[in-house]
C-alpha positions as CSV (number, residue, x, y, z in Angstrom):
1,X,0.0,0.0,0.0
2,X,1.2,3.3,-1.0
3,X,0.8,6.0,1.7
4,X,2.2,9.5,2.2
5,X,3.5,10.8,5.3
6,X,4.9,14.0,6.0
7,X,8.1,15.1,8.8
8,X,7.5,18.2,10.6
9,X,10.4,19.8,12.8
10,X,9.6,19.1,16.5
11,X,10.1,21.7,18.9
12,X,10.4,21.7,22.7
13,X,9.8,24.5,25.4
14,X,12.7,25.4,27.4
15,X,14.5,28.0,29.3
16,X,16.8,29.9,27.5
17,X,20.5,31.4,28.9
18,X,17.3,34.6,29.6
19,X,15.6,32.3,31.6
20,X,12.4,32.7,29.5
21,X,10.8,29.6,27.9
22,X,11.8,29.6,24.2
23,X,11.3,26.8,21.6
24,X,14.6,24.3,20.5
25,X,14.1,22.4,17.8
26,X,15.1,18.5,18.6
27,X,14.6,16.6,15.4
28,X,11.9,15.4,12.8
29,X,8.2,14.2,14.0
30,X,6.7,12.2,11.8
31,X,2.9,14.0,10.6
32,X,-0.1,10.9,9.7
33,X,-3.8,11.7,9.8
34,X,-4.4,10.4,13.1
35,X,-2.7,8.1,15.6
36,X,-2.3,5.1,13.3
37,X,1.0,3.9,13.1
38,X,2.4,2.3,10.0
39,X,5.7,-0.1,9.7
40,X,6.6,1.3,5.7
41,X,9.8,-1.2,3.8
42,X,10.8,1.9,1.9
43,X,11.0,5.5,3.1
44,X,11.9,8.3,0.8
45,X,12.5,12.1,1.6
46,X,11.7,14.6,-0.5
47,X,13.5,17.9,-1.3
48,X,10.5,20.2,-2.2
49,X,13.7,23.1,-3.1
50,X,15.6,20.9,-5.4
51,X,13.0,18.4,-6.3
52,X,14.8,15.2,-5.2
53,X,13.8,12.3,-3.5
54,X,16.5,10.2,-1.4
55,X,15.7,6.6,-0.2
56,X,15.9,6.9,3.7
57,X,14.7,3.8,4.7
58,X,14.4,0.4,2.5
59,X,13.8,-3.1,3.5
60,X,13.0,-4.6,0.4
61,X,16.4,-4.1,-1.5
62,X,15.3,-1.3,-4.2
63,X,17.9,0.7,-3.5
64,X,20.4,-2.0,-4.3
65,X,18.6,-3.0,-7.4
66,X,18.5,0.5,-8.5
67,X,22.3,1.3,-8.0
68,X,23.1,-2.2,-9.7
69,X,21.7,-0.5,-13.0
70,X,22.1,3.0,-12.4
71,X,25.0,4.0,-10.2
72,X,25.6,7.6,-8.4
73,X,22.3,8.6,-9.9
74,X,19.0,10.3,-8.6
75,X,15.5,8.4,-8.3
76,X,13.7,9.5,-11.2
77,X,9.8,9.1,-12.2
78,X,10.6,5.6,-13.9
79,X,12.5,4.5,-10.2
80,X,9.1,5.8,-8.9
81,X,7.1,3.8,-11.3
82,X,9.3,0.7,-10.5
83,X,8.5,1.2,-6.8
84,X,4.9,1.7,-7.4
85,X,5.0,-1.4,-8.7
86,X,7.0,-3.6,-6.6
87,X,4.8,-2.1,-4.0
88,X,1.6,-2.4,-4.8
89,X,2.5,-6.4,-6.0
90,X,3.3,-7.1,-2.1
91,X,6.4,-8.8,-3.6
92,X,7.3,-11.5,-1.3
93,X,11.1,-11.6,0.7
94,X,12.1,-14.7,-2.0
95,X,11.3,-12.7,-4.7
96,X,13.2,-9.6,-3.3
97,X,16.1,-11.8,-3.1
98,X,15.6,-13.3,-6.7
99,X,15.5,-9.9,-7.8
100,X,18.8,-9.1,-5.9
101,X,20.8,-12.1,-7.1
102,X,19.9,-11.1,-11.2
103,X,20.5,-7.3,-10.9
104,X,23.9,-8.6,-9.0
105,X,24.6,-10.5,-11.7
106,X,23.9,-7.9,-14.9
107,X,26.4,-5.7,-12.9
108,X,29.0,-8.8,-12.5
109,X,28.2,-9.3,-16.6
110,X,27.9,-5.8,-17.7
111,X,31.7,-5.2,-15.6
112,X,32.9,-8.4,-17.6
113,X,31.8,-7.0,-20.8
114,X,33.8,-3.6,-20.2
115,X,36.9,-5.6,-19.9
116,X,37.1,-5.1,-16.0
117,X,40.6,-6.4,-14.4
118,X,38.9,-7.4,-11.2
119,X,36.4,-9.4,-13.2
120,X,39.2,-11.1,-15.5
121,X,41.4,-11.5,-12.4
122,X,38.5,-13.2,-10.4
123,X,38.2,-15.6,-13.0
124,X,41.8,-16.2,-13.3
125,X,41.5,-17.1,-9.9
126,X,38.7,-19.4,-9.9
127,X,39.8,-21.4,-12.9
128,X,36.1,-20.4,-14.8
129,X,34.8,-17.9,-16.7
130,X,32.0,-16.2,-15.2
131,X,28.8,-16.3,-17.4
132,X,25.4,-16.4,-16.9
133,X,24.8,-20.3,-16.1
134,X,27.8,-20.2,-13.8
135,X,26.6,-17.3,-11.7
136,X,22.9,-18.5,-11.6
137,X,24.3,-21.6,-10.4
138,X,26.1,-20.0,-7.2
139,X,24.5,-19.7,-3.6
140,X,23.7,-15.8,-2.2
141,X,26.5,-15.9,0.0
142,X,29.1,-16.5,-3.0
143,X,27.5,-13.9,-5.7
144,X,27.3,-11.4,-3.2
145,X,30.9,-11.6,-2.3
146,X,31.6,-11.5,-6.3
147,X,29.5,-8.5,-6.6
148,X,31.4,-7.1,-3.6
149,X,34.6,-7.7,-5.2
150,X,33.9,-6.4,-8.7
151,X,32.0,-3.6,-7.9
């Protein structure tokens, strides 16, 4: 479910070095219509000045699926659209990780086909070239620490 919530600068009263009561700011307050209280997997800030949106909060991996394809880049309206969509699926934590493990391994690939050293020396190293079927093949654990390594 898509919902929209808003941060609002929290203020306390205290006394000042005057000793009159004067407001401090101490953070961000979360603003919701109401008192309902909502766990969200992905949080994302908005910059009404520039127009950007960073992802604060994620627990269903789009932020690493989005800098897989798209490093050192903003969120734009087709990152939106993708979220909309993962979102509104209720995508389940295997298919997160499936979606993990192949945007892991276009980077590996997409690294391999730009001639990367790391890639050719990993290779060299495990005695296999890394394609497609090989990497598909490999447990989490392993293509993570390969995409660690190459990227």
């Amino acid at each position: 479910m898509l919902l929209g919530m808003r941060a609002k600068t929290e203020y306390v009263i205290e006394l000042n070095k005057y000793g009159k009561q004067a407001p401090r700011a101490v953070g961000l307050k979360e603003d919701m219509q109401g008192d309902i209280r909502y766990e969200a997997d992905v949080v994302l800030s908005l910059d009404l000045e520039e127009h950007t949106a960073k992802i604060v909060k994620d627990r269903i991996g789009f932020d690493e699926m989005r800098k897989v394809t798209k490093p050192d880049t903003e969120i734009t309206t087709e990152d939106g659209r993708m979220l909309a969509e993962i979102v509104s699926q209720g995508i389940s934590q295997e298919d997160i990780l499936k979606r993990k493990c192949k945007y892991m391994i276009d980077y590996i690939l997409k690294e391999k086909s730009a001639k990367s050293s790391k890639v050719s020396t990993l290779e060299q190293s495990l005695g296999t070239e890394l394609t497609n079927e090989v990497l598909l093949k490999l447990d989490v654990t392993k293509l993570l620490k390969i995409y660690e390594y190459v990227k």
